[in-house]
Every structure is written in structure tokens, then in C-alpha cells.
C-alpha positions in Angstrom: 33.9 6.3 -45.6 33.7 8.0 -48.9 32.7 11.7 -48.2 34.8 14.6 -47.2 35.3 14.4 -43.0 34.4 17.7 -40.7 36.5 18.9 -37.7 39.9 19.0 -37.5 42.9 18.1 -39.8 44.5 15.0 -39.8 48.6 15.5 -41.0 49.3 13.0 -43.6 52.3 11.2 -44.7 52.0 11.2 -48.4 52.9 8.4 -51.0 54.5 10.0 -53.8 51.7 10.2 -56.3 48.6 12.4 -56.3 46.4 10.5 -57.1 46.9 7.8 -54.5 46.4 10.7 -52.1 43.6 11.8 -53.4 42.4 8.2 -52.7 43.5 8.5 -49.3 42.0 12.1 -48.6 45.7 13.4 -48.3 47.5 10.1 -47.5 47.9 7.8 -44.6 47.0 9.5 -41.4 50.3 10.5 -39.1 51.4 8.4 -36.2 49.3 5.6 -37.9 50.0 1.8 -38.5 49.3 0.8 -42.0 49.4 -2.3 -43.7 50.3 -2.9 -47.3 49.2 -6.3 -48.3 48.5 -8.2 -51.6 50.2 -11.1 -53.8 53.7 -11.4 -54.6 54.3 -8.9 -57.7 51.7 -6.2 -56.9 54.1 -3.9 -56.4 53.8 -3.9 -52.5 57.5 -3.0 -51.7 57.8 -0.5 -54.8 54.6 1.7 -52.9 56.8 1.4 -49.5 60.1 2.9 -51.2 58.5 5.1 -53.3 56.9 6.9 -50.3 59.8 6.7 -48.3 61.9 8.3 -51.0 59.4 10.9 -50.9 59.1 11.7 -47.5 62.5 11.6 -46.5 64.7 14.4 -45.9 66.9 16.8 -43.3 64.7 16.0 -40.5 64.6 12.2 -39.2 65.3 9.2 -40.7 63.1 6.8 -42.8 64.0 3.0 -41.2 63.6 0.2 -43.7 63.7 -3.0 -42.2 63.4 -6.7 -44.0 62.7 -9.7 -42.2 62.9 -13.2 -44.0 62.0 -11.4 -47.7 64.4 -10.0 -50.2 68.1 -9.3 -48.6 69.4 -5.5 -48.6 71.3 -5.9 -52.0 68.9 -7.2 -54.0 66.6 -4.6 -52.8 68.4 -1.8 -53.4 69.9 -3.1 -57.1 66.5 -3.0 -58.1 65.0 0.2 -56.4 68.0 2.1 -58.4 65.7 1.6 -61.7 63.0 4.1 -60.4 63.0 8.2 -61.2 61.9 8.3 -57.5 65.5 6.8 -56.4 68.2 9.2 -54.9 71.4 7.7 -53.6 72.0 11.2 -51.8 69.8 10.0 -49.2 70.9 6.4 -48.3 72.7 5.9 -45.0 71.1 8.7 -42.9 68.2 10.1 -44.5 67.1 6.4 -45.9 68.1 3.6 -43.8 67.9 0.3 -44.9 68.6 -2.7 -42.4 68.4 -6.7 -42.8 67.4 -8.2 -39.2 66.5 -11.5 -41.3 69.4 -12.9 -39.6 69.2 -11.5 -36.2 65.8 -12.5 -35.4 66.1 -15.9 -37.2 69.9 -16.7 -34.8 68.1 -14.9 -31.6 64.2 -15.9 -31.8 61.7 -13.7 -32.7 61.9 -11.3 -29.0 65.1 -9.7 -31.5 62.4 -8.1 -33.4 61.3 -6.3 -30.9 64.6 -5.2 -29.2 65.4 -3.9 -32.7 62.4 -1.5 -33.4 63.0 -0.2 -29.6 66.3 0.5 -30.2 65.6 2.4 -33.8 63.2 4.2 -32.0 65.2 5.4 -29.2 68.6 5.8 -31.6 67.6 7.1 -34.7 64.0 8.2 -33.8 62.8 7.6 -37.1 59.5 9.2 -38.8 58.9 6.4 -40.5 59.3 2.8 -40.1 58.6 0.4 -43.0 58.7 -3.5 -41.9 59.0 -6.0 -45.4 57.7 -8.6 -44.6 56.0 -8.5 -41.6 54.2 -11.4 -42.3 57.0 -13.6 -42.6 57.4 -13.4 -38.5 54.3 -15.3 -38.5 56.5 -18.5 -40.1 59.0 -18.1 -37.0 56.6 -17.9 -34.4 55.6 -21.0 -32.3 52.1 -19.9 -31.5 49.7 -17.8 -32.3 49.4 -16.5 -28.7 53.2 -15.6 -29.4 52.7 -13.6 -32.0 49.8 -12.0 -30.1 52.0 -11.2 -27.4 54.6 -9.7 -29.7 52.3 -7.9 -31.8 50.6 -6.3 -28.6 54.4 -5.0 -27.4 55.2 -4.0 -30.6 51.8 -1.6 -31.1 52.6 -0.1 -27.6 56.0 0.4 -28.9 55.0 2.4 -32.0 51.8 4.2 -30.5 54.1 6.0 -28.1 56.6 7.6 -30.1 55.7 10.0 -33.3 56.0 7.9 -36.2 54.1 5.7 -38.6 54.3 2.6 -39.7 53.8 0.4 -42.5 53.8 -3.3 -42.4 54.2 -4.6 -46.0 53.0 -8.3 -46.5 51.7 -11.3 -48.8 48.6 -11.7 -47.2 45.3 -12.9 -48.6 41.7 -11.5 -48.0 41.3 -15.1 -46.0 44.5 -14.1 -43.5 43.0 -10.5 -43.2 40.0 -11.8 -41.6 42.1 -14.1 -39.0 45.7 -12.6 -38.3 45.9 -10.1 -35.3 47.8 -7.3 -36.7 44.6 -6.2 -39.4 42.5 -5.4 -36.0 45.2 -3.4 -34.9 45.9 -1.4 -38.0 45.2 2.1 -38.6 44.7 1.7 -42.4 44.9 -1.2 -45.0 45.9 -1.0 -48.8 45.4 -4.1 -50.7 47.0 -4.2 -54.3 46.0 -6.9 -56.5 46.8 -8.0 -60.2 44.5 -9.7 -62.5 45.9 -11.3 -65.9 43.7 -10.3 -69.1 45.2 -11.5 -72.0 48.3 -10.8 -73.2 48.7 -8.2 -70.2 47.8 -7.9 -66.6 45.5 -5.6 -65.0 46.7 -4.6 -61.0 44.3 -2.5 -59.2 44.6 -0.4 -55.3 41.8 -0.7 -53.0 41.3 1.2 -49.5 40.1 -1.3 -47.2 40.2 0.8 -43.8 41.7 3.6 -42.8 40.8 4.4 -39.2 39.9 8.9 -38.9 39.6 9.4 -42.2 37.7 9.2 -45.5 38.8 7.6 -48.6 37.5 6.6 -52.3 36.2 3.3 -51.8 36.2 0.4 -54.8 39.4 -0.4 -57.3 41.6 1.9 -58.3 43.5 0.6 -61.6 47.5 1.8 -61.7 50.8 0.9 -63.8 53.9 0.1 -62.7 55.9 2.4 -64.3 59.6 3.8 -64.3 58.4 6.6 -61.8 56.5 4.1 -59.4 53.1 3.8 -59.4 50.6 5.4 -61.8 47.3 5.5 -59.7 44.0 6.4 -61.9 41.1 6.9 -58.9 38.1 5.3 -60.1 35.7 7.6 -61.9 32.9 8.8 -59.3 29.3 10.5 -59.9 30.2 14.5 -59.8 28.7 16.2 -57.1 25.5 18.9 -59.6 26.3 22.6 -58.6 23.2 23.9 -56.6 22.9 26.5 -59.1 23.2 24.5 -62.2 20.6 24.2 -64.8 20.7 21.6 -68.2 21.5 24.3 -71.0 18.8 24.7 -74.0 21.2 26.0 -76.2 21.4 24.0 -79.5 24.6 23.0 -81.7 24.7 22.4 -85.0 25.6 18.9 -85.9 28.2 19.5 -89.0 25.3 17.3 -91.1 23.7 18.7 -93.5 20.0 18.3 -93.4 20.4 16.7 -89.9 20.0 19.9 -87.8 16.0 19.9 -88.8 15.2 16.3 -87.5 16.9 16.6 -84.2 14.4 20.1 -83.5 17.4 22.3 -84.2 20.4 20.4 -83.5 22.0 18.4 -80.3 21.0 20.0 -76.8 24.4 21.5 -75.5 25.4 18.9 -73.2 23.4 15.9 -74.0 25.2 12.6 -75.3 24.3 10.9 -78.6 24.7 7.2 -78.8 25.6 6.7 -82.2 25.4 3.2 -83.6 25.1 0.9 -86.7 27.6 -1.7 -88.4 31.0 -1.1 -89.9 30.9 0.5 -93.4 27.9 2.4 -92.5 29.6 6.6 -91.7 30.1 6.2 -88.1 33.2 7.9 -87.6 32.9 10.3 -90.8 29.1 11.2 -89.0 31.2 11.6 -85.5 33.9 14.2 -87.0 32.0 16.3 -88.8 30.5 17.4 -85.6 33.8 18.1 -84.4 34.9 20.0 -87.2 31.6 22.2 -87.6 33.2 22.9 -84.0 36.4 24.3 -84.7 35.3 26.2 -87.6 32.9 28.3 -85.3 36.2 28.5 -82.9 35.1 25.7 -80.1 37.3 23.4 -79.1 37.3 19.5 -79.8 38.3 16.2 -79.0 38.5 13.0 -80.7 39.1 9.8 -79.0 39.9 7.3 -81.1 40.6 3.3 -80.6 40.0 2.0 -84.0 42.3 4.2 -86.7 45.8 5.0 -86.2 47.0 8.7 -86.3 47.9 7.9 -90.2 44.7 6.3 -91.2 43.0 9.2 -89.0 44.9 11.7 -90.7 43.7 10.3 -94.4 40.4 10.0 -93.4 40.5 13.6 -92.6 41.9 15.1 -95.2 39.8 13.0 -97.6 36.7 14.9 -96.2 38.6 18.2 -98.0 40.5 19.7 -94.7 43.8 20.6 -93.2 44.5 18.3 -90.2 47.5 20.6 -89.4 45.2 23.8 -89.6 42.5 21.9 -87.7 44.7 21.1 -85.1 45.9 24.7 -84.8 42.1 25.9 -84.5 41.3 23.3 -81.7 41.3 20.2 -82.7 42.7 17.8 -80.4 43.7 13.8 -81.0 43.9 11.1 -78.5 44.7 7.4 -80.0 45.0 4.6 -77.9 45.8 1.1 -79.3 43.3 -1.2 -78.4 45.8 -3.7 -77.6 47.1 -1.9 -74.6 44.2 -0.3 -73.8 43.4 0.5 -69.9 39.8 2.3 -69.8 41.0 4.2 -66.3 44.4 5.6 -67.8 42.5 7.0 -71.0 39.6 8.5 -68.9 41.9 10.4 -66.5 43.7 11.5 -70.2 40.4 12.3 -71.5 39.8 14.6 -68.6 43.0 16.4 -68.4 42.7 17.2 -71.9 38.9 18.8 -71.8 40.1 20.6 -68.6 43.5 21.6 -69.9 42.2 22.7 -73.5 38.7 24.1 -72.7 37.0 21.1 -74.6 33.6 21.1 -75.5 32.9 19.2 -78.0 34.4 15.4 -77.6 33.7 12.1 -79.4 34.6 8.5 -78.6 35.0 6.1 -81.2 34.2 3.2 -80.4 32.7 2.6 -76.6 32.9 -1.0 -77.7 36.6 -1.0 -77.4 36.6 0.4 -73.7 33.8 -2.7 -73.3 36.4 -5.4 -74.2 38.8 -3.6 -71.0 37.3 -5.5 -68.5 35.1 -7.8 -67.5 33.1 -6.4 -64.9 29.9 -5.0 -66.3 29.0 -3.6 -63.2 32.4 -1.8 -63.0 31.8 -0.6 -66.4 28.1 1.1 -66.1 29.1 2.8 -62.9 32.0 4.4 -65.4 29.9 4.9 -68.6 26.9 6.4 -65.8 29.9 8.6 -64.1 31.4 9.7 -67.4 27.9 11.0 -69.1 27.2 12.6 -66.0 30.8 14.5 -65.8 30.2 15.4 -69.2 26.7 17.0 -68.6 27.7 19.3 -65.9 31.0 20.6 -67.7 28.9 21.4 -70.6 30.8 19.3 -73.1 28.5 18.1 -75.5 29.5 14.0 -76.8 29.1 12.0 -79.4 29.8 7.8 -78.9 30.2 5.4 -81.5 29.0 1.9 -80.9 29.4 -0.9 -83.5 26.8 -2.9 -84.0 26.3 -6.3 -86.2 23.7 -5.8 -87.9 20.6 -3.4 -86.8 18.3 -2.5 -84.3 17.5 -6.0 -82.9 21.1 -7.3 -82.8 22.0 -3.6 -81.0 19.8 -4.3 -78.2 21.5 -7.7 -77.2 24.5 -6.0 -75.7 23.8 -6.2 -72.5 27.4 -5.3 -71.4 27.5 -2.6 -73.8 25.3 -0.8 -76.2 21.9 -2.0 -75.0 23.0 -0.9 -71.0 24.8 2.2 -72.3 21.4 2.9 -74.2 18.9 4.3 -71.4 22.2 6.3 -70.5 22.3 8.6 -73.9 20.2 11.4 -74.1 19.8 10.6 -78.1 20.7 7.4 -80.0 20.8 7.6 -83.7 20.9 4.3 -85.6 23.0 4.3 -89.3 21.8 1.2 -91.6 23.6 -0.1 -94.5 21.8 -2.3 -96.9 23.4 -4.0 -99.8 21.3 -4.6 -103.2 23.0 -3.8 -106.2 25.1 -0.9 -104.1 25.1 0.4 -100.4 21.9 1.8 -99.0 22.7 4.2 -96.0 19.8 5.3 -94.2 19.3 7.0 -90.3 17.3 6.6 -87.9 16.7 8.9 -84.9 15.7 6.3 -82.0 15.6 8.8 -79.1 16.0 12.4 -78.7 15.5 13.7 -74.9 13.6 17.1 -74.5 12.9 17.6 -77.9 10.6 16.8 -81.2 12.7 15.2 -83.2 11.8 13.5 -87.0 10.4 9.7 -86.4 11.1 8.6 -90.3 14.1 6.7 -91.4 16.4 9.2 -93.7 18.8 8.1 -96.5 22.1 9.2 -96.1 25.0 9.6 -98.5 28.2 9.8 -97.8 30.2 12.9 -100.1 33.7 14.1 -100.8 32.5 16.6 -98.2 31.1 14.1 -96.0 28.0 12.9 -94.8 24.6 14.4 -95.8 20.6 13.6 -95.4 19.6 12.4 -98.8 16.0 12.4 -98.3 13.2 10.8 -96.5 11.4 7.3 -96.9 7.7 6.7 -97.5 
């Protein structure tokens, strides 16, 4: 379920971060039994700890227990290197236990006898069983571990506390072992190697009563837990809202004419052509035509570093310091590291934070070469434009192509998909005879008369300007 839920509300146990709640509509449902599944390394154990830390307090205890996994020590050596950790609350407000050796000297019956007697002594709010899988590997039968799973989900159900049931299973166990039909909700993390780094990513499988963001989620493992960015999602269009006709000057000279007055306030512009050819001088001048008329900006930027930016800049005869001052904002991300979900949720808390409305992205070709998955990547690119549109923030996108119009169109995971998606596309041409021929061409201008002609350019110490038109 991925929409909103009417009728009463469920009380959640939250995780520690937002923005897995906001994936789980609030957090796991109360009283629930939850499983936390995925490959060794996901970062299964740190979700458990970090939402216990979270939760617990002066009320009831939080009961930890670990089977045939990691032993006490080591868990707690290593838990100690998260912001979330607070040795205040070990012993009576975070309880952590080993019954590894109890129910491996007594047979697996100890496991139960141990969760009754939590229950019934410490009464806990929360009990968090790592790994609960591993009882399968001491169990003779599978009708054994039937019959223990069914006394321990009548155990749980009638007392007030949830549970979570952390575990190295597969999508291949999900479909076979017991305890997934009995489960409340499922959270499967996985991690995916691209390159020299590894992608991990948080999906909702079920979670019984309530809504939830289906599809990935990408996160980080970081020093504060885990750093959930909810996948990008179609924005709901305001019954009232209309497109804008308004029209903003592009920062070009001579360009404003051909495009019937200038870009629709709004609309995105694919802007593409090979290296060498004014892309990102063409991008920033729109920006800065911006913040001289007071409107705020934002450049996104994969390709130069804040030094080269800076010099590029200030060669086009302006003060990046005063710029920045007047509303010009910066956002570099190496292309090395770079995770398309952690610079769109940036991108967004910056237009919303700073009042942005004028943004370019240079190059979409970089957040291309993040993943894989060209589905995965149109739903964003489709989700983006569209979040863009009804904010009113109008965008340019760079795109580098490797040659010219035929050579754009073969990018089927990128330029030619992201095409149909643009409200305009203007292609930049550079020939080479005895110097560099610039020239434009506007491909596609939605809603408007624009010029048909291909336009010599020039680039200036002030930037770039329409030279004049071919015959």
C-alpha cells in the first residue's frame, strides 16, 4: 500500500531517522512483529540498536536478545562507535542478554522459557531477537520450529510489546520459512557493489495495517546510523494549480527573441552538445541574470570543483562572494562518490530552505553513470521535472553529448529518454575548420513559437551571446 490510510491511528514505534519513518508512514505499527532481514553487512543489527537507543527511556525496558550470532561484547564494542549510543541507558533502560548458550546446553524449548520470563519480569516494550534465524540451525524439524514459532507468536501477541526478529534470510527463505507469514511487517536491506563503492538500499516488503513507500530506498551507513533517502515519488498537482505563462529572461543575449520571450517559468530545458561547446557558461548565465533581478539560484555541479567553478565565474567578470551573498547557492558533488538519492534529497532541502527558483544541473550524465537501472532512473528524472514544475522552479540540464544530434538521440539510458521529458531542448554545436564554430539550435520549445534556424554563438569575456543567424 502506498497511499495515505483513513480511520483510526495506528501508534508507532519509530526508528531513529525520519526519513525511514516517513517510509513506514510513522514507523513500525505498535504491538507488531517485524522482521529485519537481508545479507550479512546490510546493516541489519545497526537499524535494531539504533531504534532501540531511540526508543528507550524511564518507562520499560528495551530487551536485546542474541542467539547463535555475535556474543554481547563484541556487540556492544562496536555499537559504542555510533552518535546514537548512550551508556546511561545500558542495564535497565537497554538490556542486552546472550541466551546463545542457554538454548544451545538446554534445546531450543529454553528460547521460549526465556522470552516468557522477560515478558513477565521485566515487561519489556520492545523485544529485539538477533538472529532469529539461527534457531532454525538448532531445530530438528521443521514441524519443531512450527510448533515453537506458533507458542512464541501467542506469547508476544498477548502482552503490549513489539518485536523485531533480525535475520540473514534470502528472498528464497522468505517465501518458505514460517515466521514471514506470521509477521506484522518486513524490512529487507540489501547492498549492491558498484565499483569502487557499494550501493545498500531499504525496501518495505509488508507491513500488515498500514501504508508505506513501496520500491528501494538507497541509505549510508554513517557515524549516526542510517542515512535513509525515500525514493523520489510523482508530487501529488494542487487542484488549484495552473502551468505559469510568465516568461524569464535567459541571461543570453539575443536568445530571449528565439525562445518567444524567454523560458516559460517552470518549464525544463535540456541543454545539450559536446564538451568545449558553452554548456555550463550557457547554464550560469541564466542563474546569474537571476540573482541580479534578486531571485534565488542553484547550481548543481558534478564536473568542476568549487576552485575551477570559482574561476570560471569570475572569468565571466563577477564576484562569486557577492553572488553568493545575493542568492547564489553551490552544490558540488564528486562524481566519484556520487549517490543520485543523497544529492536529490540535498537538492531539495536547499530549494525549500533558500526559496530557489532558478536551479541548474550540470551534467545529468553524471547522475546516469549512478546506477544501472534505467527504469529506476526515468521514474526519478520523470519525478524530479515534475517536482520542479509544481514548485515553480524553473531548470536548466546539461547533457554531454559526442558529437551532435544523431549521436544525442542514441542514449537510450540518458539523454534520448530524458528528451520527451524536457519542455525545451536546445542543442550547442562546435565545428572545427581553421577555429571553433559554435552554433545553436532550438530542437523543441513547448507552448511557444520559438526560432527554427540554427544561430551562431560566441562565447565573450562577458559570456555567451547569439552571433547571428544562418542562411
Amino acid at each position: 500500500m502506498t497511499t495515505s490510510m483513513k480511520g483510526r491511528q495506528v501508534e508507532r514505534i519509530e526508528t531513529g531517522s525520519a526519513e525511514a519513518d516517513t517510509i513506514l508512514s510513522g514507523g513500525f505499527p505498535k504491538n507488531s512483529i517485524n522482521i529485519i532481514m537481508g545479507y550479512p553487512g546490510t546493516g541489519k543489527t545497526i537499524l535494531a540498536e539504533q531504534l532501540m537507543f531511540h526508543n528507550a527511556g524511564n518507562d520499560r525496558p528495551i530487551l536485546y536478545l542474541t542467539t547463535l550470532s555475535e556474543p554481547v561484547g563484541k556487540m556492544l564494542r562496536y555499537v559504542q562507535g555510533f552518535s546514537f549510543f548512550d551508556a546511561s541507558k545500558l542495564g535497565d533502560q537497554v538490556i542486552y542478554e546472550d541466551i546463545g548458550p542457554v538454548i544451545t546446553q538446554d534445546g531450543i524449548s529454553a528460547f521460549n522459557q526465556r522470552v516468557e520470563d522477560a515478558i513477565t519480569k521485566q515487561s519489556p516494550k520492545i523485544i529485539v531477537i538477533d538472529s532469529f534465524k539461527a534457531l532454525h540451525d538448532i531445530t530438528d524439524s521443521v514441524s519443531e520450529m512450527r510448533h515453537l514459532l506458533y507458542k512464541f507468536t501467542s506469547l508476544v501477541t498477548a502482552y503490549d510489546t513489539t518485536v523485531f526478529l533480525v535475520g540473514e534470510y534470502t528472498q528464497k527463505l522468505s517465501r518458505v520459512l514460517p515466521e514471514f507469514a506470521t509477521a506484522d511487517g518486513i524490512v529487507e536491506l540489501s547492498r549492491t557493489s558498484k565499483g569502487t563503492r557499494d550501493e545498500r538500499f531499504m525496501r518495505v516488503l509488508k507491513l500488515r495495517g498500514s501504508s508505506y513507500l513501496e520500491g528501494s530506498h538507497s541509505f549510508k551507513i554513517t557515524r549516526d546510523g542510517l542515512e535513509v533517502y525515500p525514493r523520489l515519488v510523482t508530487p501529488e498537482v494542487p487542484k488549484d494549480f495552473q502551468y505559469s505563462k510568465n516568461r524569464l529572461t535567459t541571461g543570453i543575449e539575443g536568445l530571449d527573441e528565439l525562445l518567444d520571450g524567454g523560458y516559460l517559468e517552470g518549464s525544463t530545458t535540456l541543454l545539450a552538445g559536446p564538451t568545449g561547446c558553452g554548456k555550463t557558461t550557457f547554464a550560469l548565465q541564466f542563474l546569474l541574470d537571476g540573482v541580479r533581478q534578486g531571485v534565488p539560484g542553484l547550481y548543481v555541479n558534478f564536473e568542476e570543483n568549487p576552485t575551477q567553478l570559482e574561476r570560471t565565474i569570475n572569468g565571466l567578470g563577477c564576484d562569486l562572494k557577492k553572488l553568493k551573498a545575493a542568492g547564489l547557492d553551490l552544490l558540488y558533488a564528486s562524481p566519484v562518490e556520487l549517490q543520485m538519492d543523497s544529492i536529490i534529497v540535498e537538492m531539495f532541502s536547499r530549494i525549500d530552505e533558500l526559496g530557489i527558483k532558478r536551479i541548474v544541473i550540470d551534467a545529468i550524465g553524471d547522475l546516469i553513470t549512478t546506477t544501472t537501472d534505467g527504469q529506476r532512473l526515468h521514474d526519478y528524472i520523470y519525478a524530479l521535472t515534475q517536482h520542479f514544475t509544481v514548485k515553480g522552479v524553473t531548470s536548466i540540464v546539461t547533457f554531454e553529448t559526442l558529437g551532435g544530434l544523431t549521436d544525442f538521440g542514441t542514449h537510450t539510458a540518458g539523454g534520448g529518454r530524458f528528451s520527451y521529458m524536457s519542455d525545451n531542448i536546445i542543442l550547442l554545436k562546435a565545428a572545427i575548420t581553421d577555429k571553433i564554430e559554435r552554433s545553436m539550435l532550438i530542437m523543441k520549445e513547448r507552448a511557444s513559437s520559438h526560432d527554427e534556424n540554427a544561430n551562431k554563438i560566441e562565447i565573450t569575456a562577458s559570456g555567451v551571446r547569439v552571433k547571428e543567424k544562418q542562411n
